[in-house]
C-alpha positions in Angstrom: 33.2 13.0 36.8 30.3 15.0 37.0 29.9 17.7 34.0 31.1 20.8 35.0 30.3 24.5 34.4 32.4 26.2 31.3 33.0 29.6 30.5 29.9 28.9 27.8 27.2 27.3 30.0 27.6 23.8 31.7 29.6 20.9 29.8 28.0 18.2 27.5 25.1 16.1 28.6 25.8 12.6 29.3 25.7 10.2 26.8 22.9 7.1 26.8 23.1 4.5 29.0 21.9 0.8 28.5 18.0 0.6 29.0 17.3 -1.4 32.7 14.2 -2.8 31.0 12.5 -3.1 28.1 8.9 -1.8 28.6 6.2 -2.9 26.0 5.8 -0.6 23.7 9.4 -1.0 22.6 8.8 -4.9 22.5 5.8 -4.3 20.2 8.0 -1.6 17.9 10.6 -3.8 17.7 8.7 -6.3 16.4 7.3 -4.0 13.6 10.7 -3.1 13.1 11.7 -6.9 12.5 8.6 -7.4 10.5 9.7 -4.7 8.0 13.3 -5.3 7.5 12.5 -9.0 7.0 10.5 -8.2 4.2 12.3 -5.1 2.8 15.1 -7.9 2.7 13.1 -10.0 1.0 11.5 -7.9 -1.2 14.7 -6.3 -2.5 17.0 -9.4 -2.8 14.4 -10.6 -5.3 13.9 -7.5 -7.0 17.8 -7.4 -7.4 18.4 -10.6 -8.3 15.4 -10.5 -11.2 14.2 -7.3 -11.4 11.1 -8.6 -14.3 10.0 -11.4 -12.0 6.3 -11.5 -12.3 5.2 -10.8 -8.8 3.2 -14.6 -7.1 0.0 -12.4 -7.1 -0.3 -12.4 -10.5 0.3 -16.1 -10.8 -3.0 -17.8 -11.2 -3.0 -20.4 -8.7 -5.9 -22.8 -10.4 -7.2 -23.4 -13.9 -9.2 -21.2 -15.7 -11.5 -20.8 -18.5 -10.3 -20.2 -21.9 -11.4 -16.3 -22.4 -9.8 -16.0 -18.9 -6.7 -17.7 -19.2 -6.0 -15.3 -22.1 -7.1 -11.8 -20.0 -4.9 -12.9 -17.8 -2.0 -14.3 -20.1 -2.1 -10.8 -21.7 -1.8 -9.1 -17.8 1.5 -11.2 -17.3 3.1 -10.3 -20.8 2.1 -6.3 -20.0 3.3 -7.0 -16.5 6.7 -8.2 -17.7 7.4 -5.6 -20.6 6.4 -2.7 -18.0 8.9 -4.4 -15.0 11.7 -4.6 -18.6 11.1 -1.3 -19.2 12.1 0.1 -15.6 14.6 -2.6 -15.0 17.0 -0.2 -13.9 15.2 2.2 -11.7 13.7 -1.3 -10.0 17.6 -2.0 -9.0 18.4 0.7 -7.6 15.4 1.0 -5.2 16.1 -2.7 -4.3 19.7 -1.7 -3.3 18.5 0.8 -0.9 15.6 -1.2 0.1 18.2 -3.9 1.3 20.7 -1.1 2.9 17.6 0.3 5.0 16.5 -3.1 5.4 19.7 -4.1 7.1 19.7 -0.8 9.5 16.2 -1.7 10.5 17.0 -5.3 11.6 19.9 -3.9 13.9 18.3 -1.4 15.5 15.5 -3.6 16.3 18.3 -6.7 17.7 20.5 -3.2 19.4 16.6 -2.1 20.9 15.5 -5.8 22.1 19.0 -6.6 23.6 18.9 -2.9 25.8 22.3 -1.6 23.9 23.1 1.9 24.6 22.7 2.8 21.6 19.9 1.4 20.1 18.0 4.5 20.3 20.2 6.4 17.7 20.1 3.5 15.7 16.4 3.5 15.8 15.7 7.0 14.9 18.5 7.0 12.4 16.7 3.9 10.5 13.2 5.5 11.0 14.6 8.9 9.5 16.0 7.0 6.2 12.5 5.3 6.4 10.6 8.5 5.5 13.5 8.9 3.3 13.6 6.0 1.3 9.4 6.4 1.6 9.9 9.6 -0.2 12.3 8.5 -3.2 10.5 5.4 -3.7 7.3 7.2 -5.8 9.4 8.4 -8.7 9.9 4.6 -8.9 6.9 3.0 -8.4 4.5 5.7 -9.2 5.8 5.9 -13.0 5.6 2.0 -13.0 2.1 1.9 -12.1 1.3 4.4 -14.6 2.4 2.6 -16.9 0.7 -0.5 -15.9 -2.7 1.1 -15.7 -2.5 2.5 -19.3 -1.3 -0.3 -20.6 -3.8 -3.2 -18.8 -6.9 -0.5 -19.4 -7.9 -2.1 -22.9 -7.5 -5.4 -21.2 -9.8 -4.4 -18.1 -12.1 -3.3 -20.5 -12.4 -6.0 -22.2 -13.3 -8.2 -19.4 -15.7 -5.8 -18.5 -17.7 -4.9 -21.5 -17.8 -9.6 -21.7 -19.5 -9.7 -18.4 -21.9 -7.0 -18.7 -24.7 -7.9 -20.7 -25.3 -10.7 -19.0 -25.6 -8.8 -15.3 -27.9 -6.1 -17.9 -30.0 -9.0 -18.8 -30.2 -10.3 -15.0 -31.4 -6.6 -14.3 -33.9 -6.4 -16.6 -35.6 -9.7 -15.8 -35.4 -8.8 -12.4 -37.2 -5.3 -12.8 -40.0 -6.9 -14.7 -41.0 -9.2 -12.2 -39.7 -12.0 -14.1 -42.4 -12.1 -17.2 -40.5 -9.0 -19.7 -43.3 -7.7 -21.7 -46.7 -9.4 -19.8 -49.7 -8.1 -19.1 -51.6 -7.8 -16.0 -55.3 -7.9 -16.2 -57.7 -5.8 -14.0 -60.8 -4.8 -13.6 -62.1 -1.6 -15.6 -64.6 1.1 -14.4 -67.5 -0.8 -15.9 -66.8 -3.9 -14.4 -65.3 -5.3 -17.7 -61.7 -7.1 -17.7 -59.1 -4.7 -18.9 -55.7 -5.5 -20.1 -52.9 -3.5 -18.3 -49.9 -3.5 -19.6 -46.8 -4.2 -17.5 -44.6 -1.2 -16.7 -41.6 -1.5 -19.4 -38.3 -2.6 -18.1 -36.3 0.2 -17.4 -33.4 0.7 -20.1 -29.9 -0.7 -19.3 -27.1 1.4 -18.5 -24.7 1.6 -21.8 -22.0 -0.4 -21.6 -18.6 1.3 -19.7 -16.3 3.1 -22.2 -12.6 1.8 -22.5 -11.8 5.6 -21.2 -13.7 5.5 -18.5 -12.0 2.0 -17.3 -8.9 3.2 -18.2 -9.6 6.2 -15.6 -10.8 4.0 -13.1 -7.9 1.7 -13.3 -5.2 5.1 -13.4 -6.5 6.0 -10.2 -6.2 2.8 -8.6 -2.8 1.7 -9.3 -1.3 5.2 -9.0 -3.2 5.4 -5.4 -1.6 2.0 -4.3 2.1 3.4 -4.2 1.4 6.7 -2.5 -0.9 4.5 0.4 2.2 2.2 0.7 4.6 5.4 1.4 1.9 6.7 3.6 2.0 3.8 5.7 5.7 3.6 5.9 6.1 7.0 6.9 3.3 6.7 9.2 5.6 3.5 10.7 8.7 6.0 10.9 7.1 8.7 12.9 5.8 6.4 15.2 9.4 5.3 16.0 10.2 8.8 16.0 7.4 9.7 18.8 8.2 7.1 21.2 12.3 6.6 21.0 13.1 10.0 20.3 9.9 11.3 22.7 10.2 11.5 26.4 9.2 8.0 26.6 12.4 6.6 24.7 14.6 9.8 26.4 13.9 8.5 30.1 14.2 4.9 29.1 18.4 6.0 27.7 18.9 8.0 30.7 18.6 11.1 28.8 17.3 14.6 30.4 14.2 15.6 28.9 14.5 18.6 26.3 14.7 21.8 27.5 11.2 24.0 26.5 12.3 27.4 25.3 11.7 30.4 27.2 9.1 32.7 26.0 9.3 36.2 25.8 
């Protein structure tokens, strides 16, 4: 039965209906949407299971020199004590990582199969996205932090043992290869004159452990905040086109009403 006028305005609008076909911008959202579930499942099944698993990044997949092997032996050992240390915050973001991960991967099935109702289920998910985004940084940002303190006297190290060699690759280079020759010529009066080669320019003093340590802060606490970026930029898309006109039409939904201006 059609909705009819009450003493208030006309009835409730219809409900969804089941999508007649699924156009391709869905497809490739959906597909993002699977994508991201599957790994926030992933992700957080591991990180509940062992929350002080060093991540396989950080593994060194080939044999290396002695000096390095110990840089990065003492990376893994900071790696582990920071991960120990938030052991508990790491948990709790993995449950809801899972939870959010399981609402993605329905309303992505619920959106490929044309259920009624995969629309709700997809804005509710990308909603909790931003969310979940949100919460996330008091988590990882604080971890990071950590990290970057901790692995800047490292960093520095490995720095300040490579750097007078590319100093002393410089320095040959900006003297034409012969540091400290002369370069005969010929005087006013005909006469051979010695000219001394223009002295190599002075190297650069070596990087301070602060100025690593800087360096390194701003990194690691900038990875986080890009990774929420990008989920929330994810989100809104999901937002734009299911909850748009685009996703409106494809429910059988009226489009919204525009307010009238004064």
């Amino acid at each position: 039965m059609p909705n009819s006028p009450g003493p208030f305005g006309p009835g409730p609008a219809p409900g969804p209906i089941a999508p007649t076909h699924r156009p391709r911008w869905l497809l490739v959202l959906s597909a993002v949407t699977l994508m991201q579930g599957g790994m926030l499942l992933v992700s957080g099944l591991g990180d509940l299971r062992n929350p002080t698993s060093v991540p396989a990044n950080l593994v060194m997949p080939q044999p290396l020199a002695p000096d390095q092997e110990a840089l990065a032996r003492e990376l893994l050992d900071v790696n582990k004590t920071i991960l120990e240390r938030h052991a508990h915050a790491i948990r709790v973001r993995a449950a809801a990582s899972m939870a959010l991960a399981l609402l993605l991967l329905y309303s992505a099935a619920a959106a490929l199969s044309r259920d009624r109702h995969g629309r709700a289920a997809t804005l509710t998910a990308a909603w909790l996205g931003i969310a979940y985004q949100l919460g996330s940084l008091p988590v990882t940002i604080p971890i990071a932090a950590d990290y970057a303190v901790s692995s800047a006297p490292i960093f520095a190290r490995a720095v300040a043992s490579d750097l007078p060699e590319l100093i002393a690759d410089a320095g040959a280079a900006a003297a034409g290869g012969a540091p400290g020759g002369a370069v005969t010529g010929a005087g006013v009066d005909g006469g051979a004159a010695a000219v001394p080669a223009p002295a190599a320019p002075s190297a650069e003093p070596p990087l301070r452990p602060e100025a690593v340590a800087a360096f390194m802060h701003k990194v690691f606490i900038g990875a986080p905040i890009v990774t929420a970026i990008l989920g929330i930029f994810s989100s809104l898309l999901l937002i734009t086109y299911f909850g748009g006109r685009r996703g409106r039409a494809l429910y059988g939904l009226p489009p919204r009403r525009s307010l009238p201006s004064r």
